[in-house]
C-alpha positions in Angstrom: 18.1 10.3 -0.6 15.3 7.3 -0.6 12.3 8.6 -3.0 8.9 8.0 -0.8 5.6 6.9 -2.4 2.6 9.9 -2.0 -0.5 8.6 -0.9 -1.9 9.9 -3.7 0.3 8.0 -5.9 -0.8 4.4 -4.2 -4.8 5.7 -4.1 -4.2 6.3 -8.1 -2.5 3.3 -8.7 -5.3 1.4 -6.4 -8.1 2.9 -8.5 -6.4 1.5 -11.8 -5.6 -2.0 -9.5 -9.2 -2.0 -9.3 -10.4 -0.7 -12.8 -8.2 -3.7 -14.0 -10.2 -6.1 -11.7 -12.9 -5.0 -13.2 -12.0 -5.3 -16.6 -10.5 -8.1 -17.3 -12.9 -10.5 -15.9 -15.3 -9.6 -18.9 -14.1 -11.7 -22.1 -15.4 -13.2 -24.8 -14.4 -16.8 -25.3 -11.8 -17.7 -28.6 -11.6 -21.1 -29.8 -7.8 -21.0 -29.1 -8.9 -21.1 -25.4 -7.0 -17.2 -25.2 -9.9 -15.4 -24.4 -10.6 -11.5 -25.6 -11.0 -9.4 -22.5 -10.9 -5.9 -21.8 -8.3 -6.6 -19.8 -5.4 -4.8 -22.2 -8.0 -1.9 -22.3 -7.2 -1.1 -18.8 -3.6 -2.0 -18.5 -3.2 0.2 -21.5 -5.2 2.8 -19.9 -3.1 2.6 -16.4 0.4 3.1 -18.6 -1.5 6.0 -20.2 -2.6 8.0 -17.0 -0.5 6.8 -14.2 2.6 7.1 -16.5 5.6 3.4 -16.6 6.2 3.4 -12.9 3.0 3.2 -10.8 0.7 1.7 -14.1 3.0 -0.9 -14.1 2.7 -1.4 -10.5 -0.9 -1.0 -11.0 -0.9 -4.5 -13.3 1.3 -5.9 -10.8 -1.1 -5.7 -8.0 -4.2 -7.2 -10.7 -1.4 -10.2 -10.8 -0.7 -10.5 -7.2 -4.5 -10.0 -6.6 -5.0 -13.0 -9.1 -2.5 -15.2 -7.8 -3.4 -15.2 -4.5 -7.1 -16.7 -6.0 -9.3 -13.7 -6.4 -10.8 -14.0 -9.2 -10.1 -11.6 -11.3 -8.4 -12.8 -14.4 -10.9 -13.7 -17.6 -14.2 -15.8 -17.0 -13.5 -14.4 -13.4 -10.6 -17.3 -12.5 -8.1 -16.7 -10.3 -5.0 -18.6 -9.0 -1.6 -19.5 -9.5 -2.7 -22.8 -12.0 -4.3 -20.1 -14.0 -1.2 -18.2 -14.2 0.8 -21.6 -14.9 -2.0 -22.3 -17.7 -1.6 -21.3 -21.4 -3.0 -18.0 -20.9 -0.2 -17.4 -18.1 2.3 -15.8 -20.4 -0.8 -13.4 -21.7 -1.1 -12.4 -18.0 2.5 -11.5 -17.3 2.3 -10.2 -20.7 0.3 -6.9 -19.5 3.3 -6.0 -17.3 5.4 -4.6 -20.4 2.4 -3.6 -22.0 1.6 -0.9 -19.1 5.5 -0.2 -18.7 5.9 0.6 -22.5 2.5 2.4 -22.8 3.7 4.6 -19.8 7.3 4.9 -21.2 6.3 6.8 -24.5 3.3 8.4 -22.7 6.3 10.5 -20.2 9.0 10.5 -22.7 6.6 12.5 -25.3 4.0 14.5 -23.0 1.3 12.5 -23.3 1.0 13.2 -27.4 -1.7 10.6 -28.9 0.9 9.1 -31.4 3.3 8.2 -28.8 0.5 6.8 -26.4 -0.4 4.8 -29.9 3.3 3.7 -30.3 3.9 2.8 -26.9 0.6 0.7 -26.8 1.5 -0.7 -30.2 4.6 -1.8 -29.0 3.3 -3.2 -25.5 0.9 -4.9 -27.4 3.8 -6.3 -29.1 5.8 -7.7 -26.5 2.0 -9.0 -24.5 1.7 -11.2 -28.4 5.3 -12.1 -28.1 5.4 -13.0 -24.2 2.1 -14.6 -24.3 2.8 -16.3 -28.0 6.0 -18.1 -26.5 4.6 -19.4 -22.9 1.1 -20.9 -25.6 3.6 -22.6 -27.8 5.6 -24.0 -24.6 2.5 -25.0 -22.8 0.8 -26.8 -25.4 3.3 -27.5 -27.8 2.1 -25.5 -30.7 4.3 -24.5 -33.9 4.8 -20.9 -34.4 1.9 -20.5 -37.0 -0.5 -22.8 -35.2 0.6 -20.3 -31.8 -0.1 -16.6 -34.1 -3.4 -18.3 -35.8 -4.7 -18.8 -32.5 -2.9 -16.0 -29.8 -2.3 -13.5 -32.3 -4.5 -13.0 -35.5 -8.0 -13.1 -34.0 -6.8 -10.1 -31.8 -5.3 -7.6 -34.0 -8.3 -6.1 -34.9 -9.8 -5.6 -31.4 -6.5 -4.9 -30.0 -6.0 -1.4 -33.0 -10.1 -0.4 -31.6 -8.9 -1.0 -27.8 -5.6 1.3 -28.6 -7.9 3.4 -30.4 -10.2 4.0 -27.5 -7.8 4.3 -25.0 -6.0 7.1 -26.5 -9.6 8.7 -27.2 -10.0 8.3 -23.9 -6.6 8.9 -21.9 -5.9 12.1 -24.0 -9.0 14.1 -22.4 -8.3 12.3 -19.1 -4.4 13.5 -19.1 -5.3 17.1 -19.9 -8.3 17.2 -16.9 -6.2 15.3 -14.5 -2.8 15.9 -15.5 -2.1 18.1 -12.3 -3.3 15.6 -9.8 -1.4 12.8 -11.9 2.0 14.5 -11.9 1.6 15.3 -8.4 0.8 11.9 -7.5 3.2 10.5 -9.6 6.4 12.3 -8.3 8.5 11.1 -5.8 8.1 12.9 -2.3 
């Protein structure tokens, strides 16, 4: 039996689409030229409410939306030279961050310490995807690469995970019955 999409499940997944768009734009330029954006914020926040499957199709559509030259990645680019750029691997970095942060979000019931793990560890794999394309784009050793893509993040990256769960914890318990309804198969 083929499992159907609920329109509620694509309006949710939309409305984080969009809350990405809106986020990631914002950023704060780092010498390293890897700007600090509030784009993990939001993809952290999709994996956290709209669960592995549809917040990781939420970051997709930011990506398609992107490539196709909307502009919503930081300093409001967009393109596929952006994507090809050193900040390309960062991009394509948020898609396991929302599948991890929505992994341990389902697998535990939504329990702040496995939202915290699962972002923790998507935040991982954004540094390590993200940390490899920078060092193949420019060239970089591996401490020049963590110097500049990793270290000036850590801290703002443990407030974002911080905030989300703050955030997603009183969101999951409000909207858990229109998520789980939106978010099962039909």
């Amino acid at each position: 039996m083929k499992k159907r999409i609920s329109v509620r499940a694509m309006v949710f997944t939309a409305i984080m689409a969009a809350v990405i768009c809106i986020a990631a734009p914002l950023c704060v330029p780092v010498p390293s030229g890897i700007p600090l954006s509030l784009a993990t914020f939001a993809v952290m926040l999709s994996g956290t409410l709209l669960g592995r499957g549809k917040g990781t199709a939420a970051v997709a559509v930011y990506i398609l939306l992107g490539l196709v030259g909307i502009p919503v990645f930081s300093g409001f680019m967009g393109g596929f030279a952006h994507i090809a750029g050193a900040t390309g691997g960062f991009i394509l970095g948020y898609l396991p961050c929302a599948f991890l942060t929505g992994l341990f979000t389902e697998l535990f019931g939504g329990k702040a310490w496995a939202m915290v793990t699962g972002m923790a560890l998507g935040t991982l794999s954004l540094y390590a995807l993200g940390t490899v394309w920078f060092m193949l784009y420019t060239g970089s050793g591996l401490a020049a690469a963590l110097l500049g893509c990793v270290v000036p993040f850590l801290v703002g990256d443990a407030v974002k995970i911080v905030a989300v769960c703050a955030l997603a914890v009183p969101l999951r318990k409000k909207l858990l019955p229109m998520l789980a309804h939106a978010c099962d198969a039909k």
